[in-house]
C-alpha positions in Angstrom: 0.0 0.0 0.0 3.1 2.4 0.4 3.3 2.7 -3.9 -0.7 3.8 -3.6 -0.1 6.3 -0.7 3.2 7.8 -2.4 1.4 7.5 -5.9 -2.0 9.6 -4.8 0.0 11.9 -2.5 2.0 12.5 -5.8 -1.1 13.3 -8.0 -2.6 15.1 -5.8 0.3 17.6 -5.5 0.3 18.0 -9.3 -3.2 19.8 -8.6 -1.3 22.8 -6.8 0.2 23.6 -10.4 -3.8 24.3 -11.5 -4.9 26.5 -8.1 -5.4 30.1 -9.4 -6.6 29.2 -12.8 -8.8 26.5 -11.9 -11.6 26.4 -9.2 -11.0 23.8 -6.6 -14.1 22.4 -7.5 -12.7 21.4 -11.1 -9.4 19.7 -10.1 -10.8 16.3 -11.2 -11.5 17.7 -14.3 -7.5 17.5 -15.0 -6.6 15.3 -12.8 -9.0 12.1 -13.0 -8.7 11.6 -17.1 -5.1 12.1 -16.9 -4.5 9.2 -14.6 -6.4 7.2 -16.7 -4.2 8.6 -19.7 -1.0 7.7 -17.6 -2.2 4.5 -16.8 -3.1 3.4 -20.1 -0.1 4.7 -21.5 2.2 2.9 -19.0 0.2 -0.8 -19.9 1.5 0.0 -23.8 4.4 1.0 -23.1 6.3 -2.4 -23.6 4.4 -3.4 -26.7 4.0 0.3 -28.3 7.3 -0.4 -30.8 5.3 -3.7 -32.2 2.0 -2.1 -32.2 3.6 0.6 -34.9 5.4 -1.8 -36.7 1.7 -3.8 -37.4 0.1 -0.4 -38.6 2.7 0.4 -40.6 2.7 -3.0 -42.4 -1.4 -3.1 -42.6 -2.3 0.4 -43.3 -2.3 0.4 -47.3 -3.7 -3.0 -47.0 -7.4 -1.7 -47.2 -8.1 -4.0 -44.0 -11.3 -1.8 -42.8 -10.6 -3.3 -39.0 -7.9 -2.9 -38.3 -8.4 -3.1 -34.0 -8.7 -6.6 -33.6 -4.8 -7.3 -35.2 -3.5 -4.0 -33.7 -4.6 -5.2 -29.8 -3.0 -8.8 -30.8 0.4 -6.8 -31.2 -0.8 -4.8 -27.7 -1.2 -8.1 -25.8 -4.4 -6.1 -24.1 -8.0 -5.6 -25.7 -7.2 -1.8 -26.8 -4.1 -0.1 -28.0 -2.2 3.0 -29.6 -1.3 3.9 -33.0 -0.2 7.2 -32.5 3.7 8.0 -32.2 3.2 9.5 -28.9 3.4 8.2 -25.6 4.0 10.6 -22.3 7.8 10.6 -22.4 7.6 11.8 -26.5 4.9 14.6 -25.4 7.3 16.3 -22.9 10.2 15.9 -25.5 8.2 18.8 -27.7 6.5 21.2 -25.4 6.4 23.5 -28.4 3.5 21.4 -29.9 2.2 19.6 -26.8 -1.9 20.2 -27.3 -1.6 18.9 -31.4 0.2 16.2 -30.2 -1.7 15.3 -27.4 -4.6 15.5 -29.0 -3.0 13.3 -31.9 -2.2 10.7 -29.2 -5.4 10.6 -27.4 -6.9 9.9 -31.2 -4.4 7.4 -31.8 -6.5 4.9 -29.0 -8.1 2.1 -30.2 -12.2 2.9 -29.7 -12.8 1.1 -26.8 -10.3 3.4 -24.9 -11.0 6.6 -26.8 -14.9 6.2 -25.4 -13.3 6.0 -21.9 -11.1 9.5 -22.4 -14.6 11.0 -24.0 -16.6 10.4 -21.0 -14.3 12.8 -19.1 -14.8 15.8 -21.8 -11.1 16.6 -21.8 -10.9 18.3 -25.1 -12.0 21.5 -22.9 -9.4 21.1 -20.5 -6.7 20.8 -23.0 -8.0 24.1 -24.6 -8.1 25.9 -21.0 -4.4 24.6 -20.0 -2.8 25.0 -23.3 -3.9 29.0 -23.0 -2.6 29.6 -19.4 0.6 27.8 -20.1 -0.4 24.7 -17.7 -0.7 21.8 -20.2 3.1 21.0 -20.5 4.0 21.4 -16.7 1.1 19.2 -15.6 1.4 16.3 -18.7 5.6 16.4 -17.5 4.5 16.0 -14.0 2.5 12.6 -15.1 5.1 11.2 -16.9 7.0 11.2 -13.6 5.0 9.0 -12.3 5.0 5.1 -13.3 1.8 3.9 -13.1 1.7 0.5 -14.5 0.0 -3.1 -13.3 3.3 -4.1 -12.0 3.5 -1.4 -9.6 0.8 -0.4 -8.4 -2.1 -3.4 -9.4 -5.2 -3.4 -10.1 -7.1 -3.0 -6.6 -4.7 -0.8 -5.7 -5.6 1.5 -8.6 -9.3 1.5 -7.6 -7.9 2.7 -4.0 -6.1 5.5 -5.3 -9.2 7.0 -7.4 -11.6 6.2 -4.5 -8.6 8.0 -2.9 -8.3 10.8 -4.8 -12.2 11.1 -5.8 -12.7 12.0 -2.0 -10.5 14.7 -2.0 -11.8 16.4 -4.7 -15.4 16.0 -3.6 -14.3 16.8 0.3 -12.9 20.3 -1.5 -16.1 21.1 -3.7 -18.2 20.1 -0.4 -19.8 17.0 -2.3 -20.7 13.7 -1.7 -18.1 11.6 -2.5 -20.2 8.2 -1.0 -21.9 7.8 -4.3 -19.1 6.7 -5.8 -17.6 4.3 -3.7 -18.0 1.5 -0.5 -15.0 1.2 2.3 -13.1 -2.2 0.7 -13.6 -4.0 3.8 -17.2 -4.1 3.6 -17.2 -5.1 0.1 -15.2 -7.9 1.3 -17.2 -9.1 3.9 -20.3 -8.9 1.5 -17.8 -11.0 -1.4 -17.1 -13.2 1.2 -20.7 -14.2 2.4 -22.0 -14.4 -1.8 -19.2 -17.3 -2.1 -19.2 -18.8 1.2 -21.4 -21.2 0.3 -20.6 -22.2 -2.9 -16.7 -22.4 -2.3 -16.9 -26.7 -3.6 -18.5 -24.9 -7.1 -16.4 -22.1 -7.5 -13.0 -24.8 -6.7 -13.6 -26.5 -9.9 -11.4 -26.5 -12.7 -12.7 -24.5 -15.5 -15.9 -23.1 -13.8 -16.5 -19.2 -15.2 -19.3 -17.4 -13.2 -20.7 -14.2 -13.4 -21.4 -10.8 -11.1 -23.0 -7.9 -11.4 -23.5 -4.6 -10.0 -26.0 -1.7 -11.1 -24.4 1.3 -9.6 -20.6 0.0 -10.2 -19.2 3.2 -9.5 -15.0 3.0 -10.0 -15.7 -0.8 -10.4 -14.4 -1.5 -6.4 -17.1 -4.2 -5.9 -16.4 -6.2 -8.8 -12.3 -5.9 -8.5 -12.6 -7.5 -5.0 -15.2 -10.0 -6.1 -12.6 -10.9 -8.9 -9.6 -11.2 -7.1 -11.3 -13.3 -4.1 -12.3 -16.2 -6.4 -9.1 -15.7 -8.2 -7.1 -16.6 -5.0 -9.9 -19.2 -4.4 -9.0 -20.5 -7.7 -6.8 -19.2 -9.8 -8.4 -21.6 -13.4 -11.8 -20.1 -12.4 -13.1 -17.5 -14.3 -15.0 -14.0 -13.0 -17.0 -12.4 -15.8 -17.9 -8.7 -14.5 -20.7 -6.9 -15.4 -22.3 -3.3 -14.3 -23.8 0.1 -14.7 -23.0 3.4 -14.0 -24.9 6.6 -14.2 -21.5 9.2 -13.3 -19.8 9.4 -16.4 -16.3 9.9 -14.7 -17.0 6.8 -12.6 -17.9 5.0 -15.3 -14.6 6.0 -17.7 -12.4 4.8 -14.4 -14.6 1.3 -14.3 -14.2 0.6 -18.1 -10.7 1.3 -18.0 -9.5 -1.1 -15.2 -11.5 -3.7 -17.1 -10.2 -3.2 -20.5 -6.4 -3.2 -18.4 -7.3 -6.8 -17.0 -8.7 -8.3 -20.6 -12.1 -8.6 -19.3 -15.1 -7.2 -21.9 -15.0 -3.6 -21.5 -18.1 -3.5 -23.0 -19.9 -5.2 -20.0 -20.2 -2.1 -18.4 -22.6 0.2 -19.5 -23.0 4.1 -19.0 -26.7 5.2 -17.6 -29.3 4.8 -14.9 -30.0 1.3 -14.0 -33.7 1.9 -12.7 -34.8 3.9 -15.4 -32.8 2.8 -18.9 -31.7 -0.7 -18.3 -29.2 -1.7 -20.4 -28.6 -4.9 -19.6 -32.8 -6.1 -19.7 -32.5 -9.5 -20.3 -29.2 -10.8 -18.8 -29.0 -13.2 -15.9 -26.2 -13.6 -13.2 -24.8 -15.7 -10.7 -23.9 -13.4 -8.4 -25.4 -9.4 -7.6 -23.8 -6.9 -5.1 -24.2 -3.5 -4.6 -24.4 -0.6 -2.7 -27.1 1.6 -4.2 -27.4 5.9 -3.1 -29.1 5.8 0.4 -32.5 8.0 0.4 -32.7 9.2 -3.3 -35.4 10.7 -4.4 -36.7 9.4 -7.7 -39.4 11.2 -9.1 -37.0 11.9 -12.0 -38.0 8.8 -13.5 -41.3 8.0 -11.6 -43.2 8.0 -14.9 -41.4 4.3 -16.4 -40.7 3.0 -13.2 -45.1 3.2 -12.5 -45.9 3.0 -15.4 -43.8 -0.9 -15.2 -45.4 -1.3 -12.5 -49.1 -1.3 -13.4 -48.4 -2.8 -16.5 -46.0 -5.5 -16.0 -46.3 -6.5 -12.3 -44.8 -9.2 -11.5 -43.9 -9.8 -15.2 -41.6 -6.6 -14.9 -39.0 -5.7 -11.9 -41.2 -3.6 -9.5 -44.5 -6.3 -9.6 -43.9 -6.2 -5.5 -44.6 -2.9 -4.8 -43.2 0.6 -5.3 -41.2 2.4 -2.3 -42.1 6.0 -1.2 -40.8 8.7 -4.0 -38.1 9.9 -1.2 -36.5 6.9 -1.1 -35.6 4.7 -4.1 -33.3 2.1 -2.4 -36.0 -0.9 -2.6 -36.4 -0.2 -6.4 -32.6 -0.8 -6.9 -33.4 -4.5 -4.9 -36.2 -4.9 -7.0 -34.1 -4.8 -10.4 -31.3 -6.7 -9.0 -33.8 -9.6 -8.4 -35.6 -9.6 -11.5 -31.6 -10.8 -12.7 -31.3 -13.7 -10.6 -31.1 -16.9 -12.5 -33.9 -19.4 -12.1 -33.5 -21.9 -9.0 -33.5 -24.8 -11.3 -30.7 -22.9 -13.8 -28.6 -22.9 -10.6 -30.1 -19.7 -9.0 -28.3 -16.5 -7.6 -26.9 -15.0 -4.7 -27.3 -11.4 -3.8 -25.6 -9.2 -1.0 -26.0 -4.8 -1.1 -26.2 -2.5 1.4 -28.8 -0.4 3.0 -29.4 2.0 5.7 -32.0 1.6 8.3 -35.5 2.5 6.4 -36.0 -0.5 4.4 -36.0 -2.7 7.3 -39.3 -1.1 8.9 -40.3 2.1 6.4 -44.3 1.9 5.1 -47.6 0.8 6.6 -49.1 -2.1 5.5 -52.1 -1.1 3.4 -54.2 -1.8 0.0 -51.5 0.0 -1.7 -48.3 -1.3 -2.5 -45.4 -0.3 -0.7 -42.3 -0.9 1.4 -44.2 -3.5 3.1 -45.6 -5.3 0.5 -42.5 -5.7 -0.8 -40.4 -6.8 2.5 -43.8 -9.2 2.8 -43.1 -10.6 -1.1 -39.2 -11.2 -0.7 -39.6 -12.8 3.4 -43.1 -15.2 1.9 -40.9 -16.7 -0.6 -38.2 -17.4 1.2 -35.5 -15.2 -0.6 -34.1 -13.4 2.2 -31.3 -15.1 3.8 -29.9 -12.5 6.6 -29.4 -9.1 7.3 -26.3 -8.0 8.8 -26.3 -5.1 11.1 -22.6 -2.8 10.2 -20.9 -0.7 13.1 -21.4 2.6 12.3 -19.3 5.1 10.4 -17.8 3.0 8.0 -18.7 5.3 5.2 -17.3 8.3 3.9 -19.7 10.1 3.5 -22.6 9.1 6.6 -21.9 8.1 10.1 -25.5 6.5 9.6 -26.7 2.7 10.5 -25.9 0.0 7.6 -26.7 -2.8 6.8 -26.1 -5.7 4.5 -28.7 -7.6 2.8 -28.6 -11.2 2.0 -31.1 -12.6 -0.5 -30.7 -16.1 -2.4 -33.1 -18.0 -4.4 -31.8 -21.2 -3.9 -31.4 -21.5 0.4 -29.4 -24.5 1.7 -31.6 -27.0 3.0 -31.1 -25.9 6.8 -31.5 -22.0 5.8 -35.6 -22.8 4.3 -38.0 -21.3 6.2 -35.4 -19.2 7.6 -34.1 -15.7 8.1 -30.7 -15.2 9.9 -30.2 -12.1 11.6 -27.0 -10.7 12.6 -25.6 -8.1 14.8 -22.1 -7.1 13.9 -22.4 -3.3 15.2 -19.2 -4.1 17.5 -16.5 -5.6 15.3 -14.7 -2.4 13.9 -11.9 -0.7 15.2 -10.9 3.0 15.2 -9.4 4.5 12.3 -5.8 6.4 13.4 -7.1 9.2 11.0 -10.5 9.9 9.8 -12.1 10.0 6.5 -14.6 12.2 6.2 -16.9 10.7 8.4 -15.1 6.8 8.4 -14.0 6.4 11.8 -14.1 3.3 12.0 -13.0 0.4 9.6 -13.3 -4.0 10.1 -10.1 -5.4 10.5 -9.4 -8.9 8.1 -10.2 -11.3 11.5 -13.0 -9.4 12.3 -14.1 -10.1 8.7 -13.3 -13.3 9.2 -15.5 -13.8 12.5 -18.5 -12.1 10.8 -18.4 -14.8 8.2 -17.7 -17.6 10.3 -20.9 -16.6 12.3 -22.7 -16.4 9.3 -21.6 -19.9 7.5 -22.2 -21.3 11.3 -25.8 -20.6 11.3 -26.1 -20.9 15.1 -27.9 -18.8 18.0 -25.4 -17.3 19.6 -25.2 -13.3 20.9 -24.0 -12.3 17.8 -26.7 -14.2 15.7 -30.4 -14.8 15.9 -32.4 -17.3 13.8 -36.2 -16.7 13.1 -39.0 -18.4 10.8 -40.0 -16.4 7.9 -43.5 -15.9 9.6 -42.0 -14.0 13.0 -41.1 -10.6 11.0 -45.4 -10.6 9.5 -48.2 -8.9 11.5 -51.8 -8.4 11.2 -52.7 -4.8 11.1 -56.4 -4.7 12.2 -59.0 -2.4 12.9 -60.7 -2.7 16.1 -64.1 -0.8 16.1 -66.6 -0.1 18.5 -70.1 0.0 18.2 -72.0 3.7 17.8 -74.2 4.2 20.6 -77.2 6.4 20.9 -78.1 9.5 23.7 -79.5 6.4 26.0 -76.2 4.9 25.5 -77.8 2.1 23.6 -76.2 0.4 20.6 -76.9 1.3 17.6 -77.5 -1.4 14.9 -78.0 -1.4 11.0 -80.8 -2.5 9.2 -79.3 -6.3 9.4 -79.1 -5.9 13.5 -75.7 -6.0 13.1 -74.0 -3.0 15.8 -73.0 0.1 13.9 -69.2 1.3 14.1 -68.0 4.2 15.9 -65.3 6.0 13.3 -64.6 8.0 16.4 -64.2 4.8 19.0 -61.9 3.4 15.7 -58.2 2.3 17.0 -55.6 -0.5 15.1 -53.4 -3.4 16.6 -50.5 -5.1 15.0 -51.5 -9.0 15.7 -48.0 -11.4 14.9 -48.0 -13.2 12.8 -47.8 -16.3 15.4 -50.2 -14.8 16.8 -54.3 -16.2 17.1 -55.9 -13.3 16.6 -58.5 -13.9 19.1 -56.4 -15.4 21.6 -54.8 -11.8 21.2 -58.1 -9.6 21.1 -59.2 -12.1 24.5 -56.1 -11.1 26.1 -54.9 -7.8 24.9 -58.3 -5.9 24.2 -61.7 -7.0 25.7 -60.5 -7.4 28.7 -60.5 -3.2 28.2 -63.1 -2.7 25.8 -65.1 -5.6 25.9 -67.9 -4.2 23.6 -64.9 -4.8 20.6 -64.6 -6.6 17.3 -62.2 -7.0 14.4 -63.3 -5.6 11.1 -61.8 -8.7 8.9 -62.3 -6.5 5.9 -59.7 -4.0 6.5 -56.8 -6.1 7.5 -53.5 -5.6 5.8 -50.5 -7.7 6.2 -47.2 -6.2 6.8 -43.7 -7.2 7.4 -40.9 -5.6 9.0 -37.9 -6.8 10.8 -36.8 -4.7 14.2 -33.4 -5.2 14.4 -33.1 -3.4 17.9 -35.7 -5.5 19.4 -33.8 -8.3 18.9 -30.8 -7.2 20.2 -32.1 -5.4 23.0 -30.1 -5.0 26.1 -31.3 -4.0 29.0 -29.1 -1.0 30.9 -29.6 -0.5 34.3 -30.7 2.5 35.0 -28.1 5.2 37.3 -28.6 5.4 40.8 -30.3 8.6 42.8 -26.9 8.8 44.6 -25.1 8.5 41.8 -27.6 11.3 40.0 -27.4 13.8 43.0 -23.2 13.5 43.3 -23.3 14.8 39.5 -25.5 17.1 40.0 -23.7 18.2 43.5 -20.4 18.8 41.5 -21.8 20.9 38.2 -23.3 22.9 41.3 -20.0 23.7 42.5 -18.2 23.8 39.4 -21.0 26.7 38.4 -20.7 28.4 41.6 -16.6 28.6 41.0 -17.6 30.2 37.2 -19.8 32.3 39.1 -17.3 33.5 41.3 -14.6 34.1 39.1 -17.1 36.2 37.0 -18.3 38.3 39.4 -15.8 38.6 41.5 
């Protein structure tokens, strides 16, 4: 980690050379597609000499593609056919912006798409007129960036790295784009936990993905985990992004490693699907936390009515100020079919989802918690510790959902409470105090693949999370206090006497209304017509423990010494 620290450190100095003609706010502007640049350049560099030779020997040939025999003499799935590369640019500042520009043409189209995304032909114009461009591209060549070095997941650090500090400077979120790497291990560990005997095999290729992939973190660490699991397996990565810097940074890691580039699409994965009717092995993801979507309300509803159950949001549809169930939703509609094998899922939430919407005719949060617990796809929830994330010192939690349960996990829903295994970061990060060291991964999974009571872990039927929510009425009575009855002699309901209970699941409903209501109001009755079921799952009750509450003593000595501490301040003021 020492290369990624020295490396970011060193980038982000090269930002000091843009303060005065650049707002802090546009840094990344420079700064992100350049790394990129550097990066690519530094992958080429060995086979750069061969890749000219090939375009110089094909070029009259009247071969319209040419990409596919150029990338052969790369070694990689992209290339460069212009005579530049970093070290020639700085050898001509006199020309630098042609010749730049000539290089970043010279990529093969995969890559050039990346460097697009990033809309760097304006910054090239802005630096080559205050003088900038040259000092800033020799400052990059400086700097060896390639796969040897500095590898793969420790490139995705250093843009999570340096994508925090320019959001932390322009005072935005920089959360959206990325999760802390240890959570994305844990939830990499749990997806394969299971399957470890499949994913052993010789041969065996599998496939993830993610629909907000951001700088790509989750699927790196879900790559190289089943690498070192086994090195002849195969990870085929898959994802969307909607930032189109994000996406350039995800694209270009892939293209690096030889996976498809073109897995990854650009665009908002609720809205514009671009990968409809793809199925997967595995899904992670961590989606925004309390978006508003009304931006796109109209398809999402209008899939809804239509399609139900037929499209991705048949369940229900969450409150407009909070999108993160819709994000669930479409990764489920990609699982594959139990008897194809089925699919695992893990993302991460904050607290709503667990409890948020009423049951009612009406689909909502409910409904849907009530559609994914009734058929058995939720396998656990894990509660996080808290201020793990850069950007929110809120609650997490991670989400377990799987289609095709081990026989001891059916009927099941496993609940965990890791909110104690971190350990305090020796410097913050925005607001990530805390982090999970590698055992305490290790422990959370174990407790998980266990699948045992324990004070860590609690194990419930699917029913124990459902309730009744009825409506208890009371009959109208008249000025004599007598009841009132309709035309059928049936007592006439008070709207004003009108309460609700929340009857378990487990529950006999009149067992409950004998013991919990007409003992009080004995003159009650259910109205069977307006009961809804809901579901929700109350982490804290779980986990409650009880504190003793503080002495009196203890209480008046407090109170005893703030008196005398106020009547010192007192003193000293006045006197």
């Amino acid at each position: 980690m020492k290369n990624v620290k020295e490396s970011a450190n060193f980038i982000w100095s090269i930002a000091d050379l843009l303060r005065g003609d650049y707002k802090q706010s546009d840094y990344g502007k420079v700064i992100l597609p350049l790394t990129v640049l550097r990066r690519l350049d530094c992958v080429l560099e060995s086979s750069k000499e061969d890749v000219l030779k090939k375009y110089e020997q094909l070029k009259n040939t009247g071969i319209e593609d040419l990409d596919a025999l150029l990338n052969r003499a790369s070694g990689y799935k992209f290339h460069n056919k212009s005579n530049f590369t970093f070290d020639k640019l700085v050898a001509d500042p006199n020309n630098i912006a042609l010749n730049l520009r000539n290089y970043i043409n010279g990529f093969s189209e995969e890559a050039r798409e990346i460097i697009e995304q990033f809309e760097f032909e304006n910054q090239i114009n802005k630096m080559d007129d205050n003088n900038l461009l040259f000092m800033v591209i020799k400052r990059f060549q400086e700097i060896d960036l390639h796969p040897d070095r500095i590898s793969s997941m420790e490139m995705g650090y250093m843009f999570e790295e340096l994508i925090r500090k320019f959001a932390e400077i322009s005072n935005e979120t920089a959360g959206e784009h990325f999760t802390p790497r240890e959570v994305i291990k844990l939830m990499v560990n749990i997806l394969f936990l299971n399957d470890r005997d499949i994913l052993t095999k010789k041969g065996i290729t599998k496939t993830i993905y993610d629909c907000c992939a951001g700088t790509g973190g989750m699927l790196s660490v879900a790559e190289e985990y089943l690498n070192e699991l086994n090195p002849d397996a195969r990870l085929e990565v898959f994802g969307q992004e909607l930032n189109p810097e994000s996406y350039a940074i995800c694209k270009s890691d892939l293209l690096i490693k030889g996976q498809n580039a073109s897995n990854i699409k650009k665009g908002n994965s609720i809205s514009e699907d671009k990968l409809e009717n793809e199925k997967f092995d595995y899904l992670i993801t961590n989606p925004p936390f309390g978006v508003k979507w009304e931006k796109f309300a109209k398809p999402v509803k209008a899939e809804h009515e239509q399609l139900g159950h037929g499209g991705r949001f048949g369940a229900g549809l969450p409150s407009v100020g909070d999108g993160s169930f819709l994000f669930l939703m479409h990764l489920m509609s990609k699982m594959k079919h139990p008897e194809d094998g089925g699919s695992r899922l893990a993302l991460v939430f904050n607290g709503s989802p667990l409890f948020s919407g009423s049951p009612s005719k009406t689909k909502n949060e409910s409904s849907i918690r009530q559609w994914i617990i009734e058929n058995d796809l939720l396998e656990a929830v894990i509660a996080l510790p808290n201020q793990l994330f850069y950007n929110t010192g809120i609650s997490t939690y991670v989400w377990v959902i799987s289609n095709h349960k081990p026989t001891e996990r059916k009927g099941k829903v496993q609940l965990i409470n890791a909110i104690d295994f971190s350990k305090k970061m020796s410097k913050s990060l925005g607001n990530k105090r805390n982090e999970i060291t590698k055992k305490q991964i290790a422990e959370i999974t174990e407790i998980y693949g266990n699948f045992k009571p324990s004070e860590y872990s609690k194990i419930f039927d699917n029913k124990a999370f459902g309730y009744a929510k009825v409506t208890v009425e009371r009959p109208e009575r008249n000025a004599k206090g007598q009841v009132v009855t309709d035309k059928k002699g049936n007592p006439k309901p008070d709207s004003s006497l009108r309460d609700t209970e929340n009857i378990p699941l487990t529950v006999d409903m009149q067992d409950y209304m004998e013991k919990e209501v007409l003992p009080h109001v004995p003159d009650a009755w259910i109205d069977h017509s307006k009961t809804n079921i809901g579901y929700e799952v109350n982490f804290t009750k779980y986990f409650y423990q009880y504190k003793p509450l503080r002495s009196l003593d203890d209480i008046r000595k407090d109170i005893m010494a703030i008196e005398q501490e106020t009547d010192g301040l007192l003193k000293e003021v006045i006197g």
